[in-house]
C-alpha positions as CSV (number, residue, x, y, z in Angstrom):
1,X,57.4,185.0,-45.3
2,X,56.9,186.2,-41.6
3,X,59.6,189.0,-40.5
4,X,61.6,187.9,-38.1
5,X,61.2,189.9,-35.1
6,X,63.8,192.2,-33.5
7,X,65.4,192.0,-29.8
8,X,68.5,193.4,-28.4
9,X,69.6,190.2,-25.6
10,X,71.2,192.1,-22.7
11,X,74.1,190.1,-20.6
12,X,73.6,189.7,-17.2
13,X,75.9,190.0,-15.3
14,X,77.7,193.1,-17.0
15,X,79.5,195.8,-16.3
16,X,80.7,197.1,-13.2
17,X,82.7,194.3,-10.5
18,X,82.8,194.1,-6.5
19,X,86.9,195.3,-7.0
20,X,85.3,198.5,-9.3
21,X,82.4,199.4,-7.3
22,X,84.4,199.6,-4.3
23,X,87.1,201.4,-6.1
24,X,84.6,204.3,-7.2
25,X,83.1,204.5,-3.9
26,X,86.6,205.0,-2.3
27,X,86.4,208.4,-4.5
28,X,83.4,208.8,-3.5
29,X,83.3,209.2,-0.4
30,X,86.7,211.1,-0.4
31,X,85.1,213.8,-2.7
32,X,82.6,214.6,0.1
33,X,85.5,214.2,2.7
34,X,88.6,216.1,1.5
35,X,89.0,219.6,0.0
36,X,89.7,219.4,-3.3
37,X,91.9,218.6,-5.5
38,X,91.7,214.4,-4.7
39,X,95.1,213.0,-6.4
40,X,94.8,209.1,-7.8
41,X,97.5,207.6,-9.1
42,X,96.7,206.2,-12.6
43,X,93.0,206.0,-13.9
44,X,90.9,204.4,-11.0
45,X,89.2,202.0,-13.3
46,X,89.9,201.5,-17.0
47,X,86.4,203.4,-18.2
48,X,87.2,206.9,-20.2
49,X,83.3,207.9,-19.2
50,X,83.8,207.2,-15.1
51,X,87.3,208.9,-15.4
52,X,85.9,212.0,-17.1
53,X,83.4,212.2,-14.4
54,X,85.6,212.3,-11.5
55,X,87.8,214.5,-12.9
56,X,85.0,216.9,-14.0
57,X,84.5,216.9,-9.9
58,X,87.5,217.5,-9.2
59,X,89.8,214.3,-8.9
60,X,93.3,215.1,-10.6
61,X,94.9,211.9,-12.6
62,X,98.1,211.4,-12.3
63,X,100.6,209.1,-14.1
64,X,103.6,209.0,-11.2
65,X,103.7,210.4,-7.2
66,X,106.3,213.3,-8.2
67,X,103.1,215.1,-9.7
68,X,101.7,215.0,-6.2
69,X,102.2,217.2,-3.5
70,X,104.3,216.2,-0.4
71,X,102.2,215.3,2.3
72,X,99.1,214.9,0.0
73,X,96.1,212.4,-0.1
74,X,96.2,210.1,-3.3
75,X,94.6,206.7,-3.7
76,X,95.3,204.4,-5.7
77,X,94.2,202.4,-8.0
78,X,91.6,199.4,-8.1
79,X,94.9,197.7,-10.6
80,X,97.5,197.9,-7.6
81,X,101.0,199.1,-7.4
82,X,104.6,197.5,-6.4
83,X,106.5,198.2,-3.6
84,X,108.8,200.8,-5.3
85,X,105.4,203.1,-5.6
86,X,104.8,202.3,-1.9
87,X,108.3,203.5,-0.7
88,X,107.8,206.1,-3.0
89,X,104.5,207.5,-1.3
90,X,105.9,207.1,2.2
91,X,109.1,209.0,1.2
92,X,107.3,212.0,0.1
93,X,105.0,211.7,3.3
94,X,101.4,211.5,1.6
95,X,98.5,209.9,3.4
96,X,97.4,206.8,1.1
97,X,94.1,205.2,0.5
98,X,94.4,201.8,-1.3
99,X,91.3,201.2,-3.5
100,X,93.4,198.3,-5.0
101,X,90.9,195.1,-5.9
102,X,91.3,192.4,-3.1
103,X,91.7,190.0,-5.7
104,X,94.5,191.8,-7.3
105,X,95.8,192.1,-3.7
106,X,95.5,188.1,-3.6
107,X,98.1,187.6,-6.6
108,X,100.3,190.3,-5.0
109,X,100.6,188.2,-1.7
110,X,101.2,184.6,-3.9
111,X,104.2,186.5,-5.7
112,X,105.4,187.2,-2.7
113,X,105.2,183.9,-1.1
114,X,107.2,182.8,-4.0
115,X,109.7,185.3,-3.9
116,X,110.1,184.5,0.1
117,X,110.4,180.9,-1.2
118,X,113.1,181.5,-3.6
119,X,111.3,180.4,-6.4
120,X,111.0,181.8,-9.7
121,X,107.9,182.6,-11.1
122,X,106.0,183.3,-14.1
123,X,102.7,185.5,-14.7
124,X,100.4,185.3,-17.5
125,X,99.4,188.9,-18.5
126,X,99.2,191.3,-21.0
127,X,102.3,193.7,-21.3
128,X,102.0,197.3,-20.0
129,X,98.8,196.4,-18.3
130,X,98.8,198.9,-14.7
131,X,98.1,195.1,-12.9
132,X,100.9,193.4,-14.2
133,X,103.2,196.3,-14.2
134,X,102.2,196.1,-10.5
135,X,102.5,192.8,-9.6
136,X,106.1,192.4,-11.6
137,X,107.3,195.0,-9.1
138,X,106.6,192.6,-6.3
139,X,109.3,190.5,-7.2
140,X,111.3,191.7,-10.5
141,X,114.3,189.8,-10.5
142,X,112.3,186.6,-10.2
143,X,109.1,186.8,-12.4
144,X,108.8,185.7,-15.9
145,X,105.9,187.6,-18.1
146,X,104.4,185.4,-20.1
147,X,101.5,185.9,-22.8
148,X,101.6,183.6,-25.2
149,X,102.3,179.7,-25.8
150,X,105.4,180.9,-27.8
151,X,106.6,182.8,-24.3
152,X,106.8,179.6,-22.4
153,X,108.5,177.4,-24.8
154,X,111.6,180.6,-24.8
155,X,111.0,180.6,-20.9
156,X,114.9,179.8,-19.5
157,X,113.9,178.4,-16.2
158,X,115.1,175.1,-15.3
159,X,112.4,172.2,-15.8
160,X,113.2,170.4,-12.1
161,X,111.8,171.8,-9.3
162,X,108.9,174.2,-8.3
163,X,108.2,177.3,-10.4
164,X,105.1,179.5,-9.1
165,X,102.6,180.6,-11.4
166,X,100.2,183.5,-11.1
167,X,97.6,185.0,-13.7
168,X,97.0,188.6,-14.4
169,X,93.1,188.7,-13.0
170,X,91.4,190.3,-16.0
171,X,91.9,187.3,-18.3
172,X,89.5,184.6,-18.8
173,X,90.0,180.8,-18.4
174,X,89.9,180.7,-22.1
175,X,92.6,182.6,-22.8
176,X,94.7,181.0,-19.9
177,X,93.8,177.0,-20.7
178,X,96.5,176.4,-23.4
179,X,99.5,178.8,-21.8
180,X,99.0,177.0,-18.8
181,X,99.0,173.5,-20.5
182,X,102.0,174.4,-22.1
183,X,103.3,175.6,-18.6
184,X,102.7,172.1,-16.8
185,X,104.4,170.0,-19.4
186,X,107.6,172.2,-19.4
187,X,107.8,172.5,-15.8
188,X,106.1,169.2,-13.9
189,X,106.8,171.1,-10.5
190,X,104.3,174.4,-11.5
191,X,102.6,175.3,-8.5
192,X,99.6,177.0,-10.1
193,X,96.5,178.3,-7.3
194,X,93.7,175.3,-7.1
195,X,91.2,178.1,-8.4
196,X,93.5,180.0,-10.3
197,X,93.6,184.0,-10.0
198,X,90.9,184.6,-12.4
199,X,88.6,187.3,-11.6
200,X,85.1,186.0,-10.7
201,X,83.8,188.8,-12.6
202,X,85.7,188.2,-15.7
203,X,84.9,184.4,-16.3
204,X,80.9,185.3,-15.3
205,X,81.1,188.2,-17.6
206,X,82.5,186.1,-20.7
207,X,80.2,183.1,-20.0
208,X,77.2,185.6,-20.0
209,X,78.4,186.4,-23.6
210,X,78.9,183.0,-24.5
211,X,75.1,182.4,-23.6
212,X,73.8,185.6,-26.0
213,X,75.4,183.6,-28.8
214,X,73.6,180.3,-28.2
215,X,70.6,182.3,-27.8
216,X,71.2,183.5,-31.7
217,X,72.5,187.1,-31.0
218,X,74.3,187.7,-34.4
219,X,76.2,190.8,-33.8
220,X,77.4,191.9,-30.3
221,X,78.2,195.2,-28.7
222,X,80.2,195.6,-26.0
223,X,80.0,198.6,-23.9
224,X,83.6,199.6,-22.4
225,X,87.3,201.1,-23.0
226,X,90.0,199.9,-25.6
227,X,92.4,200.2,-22.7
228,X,89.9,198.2,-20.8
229,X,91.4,194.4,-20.6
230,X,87.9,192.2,-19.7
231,X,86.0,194.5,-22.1
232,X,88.2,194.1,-25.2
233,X,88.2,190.3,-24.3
234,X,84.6,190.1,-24.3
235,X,84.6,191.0,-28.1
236,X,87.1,188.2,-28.4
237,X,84.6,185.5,-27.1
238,X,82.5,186.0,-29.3
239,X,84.3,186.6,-32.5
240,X,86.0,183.4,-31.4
241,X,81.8,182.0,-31.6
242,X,81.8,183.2,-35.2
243,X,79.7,186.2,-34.0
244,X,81.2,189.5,-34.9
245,X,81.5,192.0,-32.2
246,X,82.3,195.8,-31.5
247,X,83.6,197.5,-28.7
248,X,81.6,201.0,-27.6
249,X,81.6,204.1,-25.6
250,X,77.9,204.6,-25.7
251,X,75.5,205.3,-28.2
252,X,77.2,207.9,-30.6
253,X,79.5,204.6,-31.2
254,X,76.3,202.4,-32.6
255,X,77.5,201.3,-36.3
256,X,73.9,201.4,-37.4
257,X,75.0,200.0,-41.0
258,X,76.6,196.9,-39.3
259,X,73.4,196.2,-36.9
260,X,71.0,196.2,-39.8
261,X,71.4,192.8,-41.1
262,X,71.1,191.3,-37.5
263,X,67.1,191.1,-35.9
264,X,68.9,190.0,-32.5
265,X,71.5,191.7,-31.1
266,X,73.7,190.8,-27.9
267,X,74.5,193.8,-25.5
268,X,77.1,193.6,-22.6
269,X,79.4,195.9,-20.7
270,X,83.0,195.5,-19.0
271,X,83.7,195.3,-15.6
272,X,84.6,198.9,-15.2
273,X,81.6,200.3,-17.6
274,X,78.4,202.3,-15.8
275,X,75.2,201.1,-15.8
276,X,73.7,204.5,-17.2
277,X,75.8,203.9,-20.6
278,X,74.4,200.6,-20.9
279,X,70.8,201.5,-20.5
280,X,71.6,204.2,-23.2
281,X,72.5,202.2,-25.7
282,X,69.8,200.2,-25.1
283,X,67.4,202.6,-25.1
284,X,68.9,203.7,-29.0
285,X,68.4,200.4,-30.5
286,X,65.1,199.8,-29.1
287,X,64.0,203.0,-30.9
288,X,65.4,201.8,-33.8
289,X,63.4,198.5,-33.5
290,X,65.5,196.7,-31.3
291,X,63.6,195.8,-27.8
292,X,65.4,195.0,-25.1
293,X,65.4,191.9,-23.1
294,X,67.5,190.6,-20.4
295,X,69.4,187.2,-20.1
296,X,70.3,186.4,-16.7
297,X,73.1,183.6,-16.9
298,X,73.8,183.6,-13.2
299,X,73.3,185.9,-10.1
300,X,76.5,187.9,-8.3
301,X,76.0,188.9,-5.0
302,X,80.3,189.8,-4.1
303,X,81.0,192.8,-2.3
304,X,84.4,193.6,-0.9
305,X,84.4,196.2,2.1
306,X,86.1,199.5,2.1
307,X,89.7,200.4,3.3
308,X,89.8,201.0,6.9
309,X,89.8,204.6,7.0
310,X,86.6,204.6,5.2
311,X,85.2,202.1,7.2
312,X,81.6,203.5,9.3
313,X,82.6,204.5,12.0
314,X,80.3,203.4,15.1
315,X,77.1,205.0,16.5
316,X,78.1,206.2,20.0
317,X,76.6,205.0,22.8
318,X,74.5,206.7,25.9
């Protein structure tokens, strides 16, 4: 019988969005600008490897402002804030750089639309999450968190009239279609974005792992954070395919036993996961056997631009 021949199927796109990349360059570019030590409020992105980095040069994570000096720089980060933290940073005086996603930015501005409206509102996230936690502070006496079908039906809104609806940005269509289902037939009036507020990145990223499965990958691994949203969800998809899946820091996390039955793997990464840990892992299974190939499912070519103070500044003239 003819052995059936080995591949490791690598998603693309993967790994790192516009709203991350520009996020880490923010830092960036402050590193080489500013004495250190460069405060940032919260991790920048949700990647323990990029974190550990930054901090290793000399960027000090912090949970709250009150751990940063009056009149200090801090960014923050790509998952937004609420007003309170805002009020906060201009009441102690520091010098701000948002490196908040625009699209996170988008969802803060429809909450607040709302709000002005006098509408209540609900927003489909994940508890605890530094987005949501961000975006419930733009109007906390009149959002609703929902995560669930359950949450809805124990929603005590009125049904008549107009009820906003946002999405935390790091879930999927997916896992949105049935809680916002349940949404429009309890409340007729939900006004719900045309698009939605799903991340661009996060549908690509999941439809990119839906394609590894119809291609026959049989186990996949996904490189990322636990506290990472997208990357956890990514797992999800395809367990959800039948297709068991593991989430990984990079290659000391390979569960070699569990990869052994499996001649084609699938490989992708979360939004806020390096390339460099990517190629690593890839470059353990395929000298274990497993050669790489890459599936492109679609092309990306978003880029957001930099806060103003890190815009180029331009060439003089004469």
């Amino acid at each position: 019988m003819p052995e059936v021949q080995r591949a490791v199927l690598i998603a693309s796109p993967r790994g790192f969005c516009a709203g991350v990349d520009r996020a880490i360059e923010v830092v960036e570019q402050l590193l080489a600008r500013e004495a250190p030590p460069l405060h940032v409020r919260r991790e920048i992105v949700h990647n323990r490897a990029v974190v550990e980095d930054l901090r290793a040069r000399g960027v000090v994570f912090v949970e709250e402002l009150d751990e940063v000096p009056n009149g200090s720089l801090v960014v923050f980060s790509a998952h937004g804030v609420s007003p309170d933290v805002w009020r906060d940073a201009e009441a102690r005086g520091l010098r701000v750089i948002d490196a908040t996603c625009p699209l996170v930015t988008k969802v803060h501005r429809q909450v607040s639309r709302h709000a002005a409206a006098g509408l209540p509102i609900v927003l489909i996230g994940h508890a605890g999450h530094d987005e949501v936690l961000g975006t419930m502070g733009e109007a906390p006496d009149a959002i609703h968190l929902v995560t669930s079908v359950a949450d809805v039906e124990r929603l005590a809104l009125p049904a008549a009239g107009p009820v906003g609806c946002v999405t935390q940005t790091t879930l999927g269509l997916d896992e949105t279609r049935e809680i916002v289902a349940a949404l429009r037939l309890r409340f007729p009036g939900l006004l719900f974005p045309e698009r939605g507020d799903i991340c661009y990145a996060t549908q690509n990223r999941q439809d990119a792992v839906k394609d590894l499965v119809r291609r026959g990958s049989g186990f996949l691994l996904v490189v990322g954070s636990p506290n990472s949203s997208n990357s956890v969800r990514l797992c999800e998809v395809a367990e959800s395919l039948g297709v068991p899946a593991r989430l990984i820091s990079g290659p000391a996390d390979l569960p070699w036993d569990e990869l052994a039955p499996h001649p084609v793997l699938g490989l992708s990464a979360g939004a806020s996961a390096p390339e460099h840990l990517v190629q690593a892992v890839a470059a353990s299974l395929a000298a274990r056997g497993w050669p790489a190939r890459e599936v492109v499912t679609m092309a990306e070519d978003v880029r957001f631009r930099l806060p103003p103070e890190l815009a180029p500044r331009p060439e003089p003239h004469g």
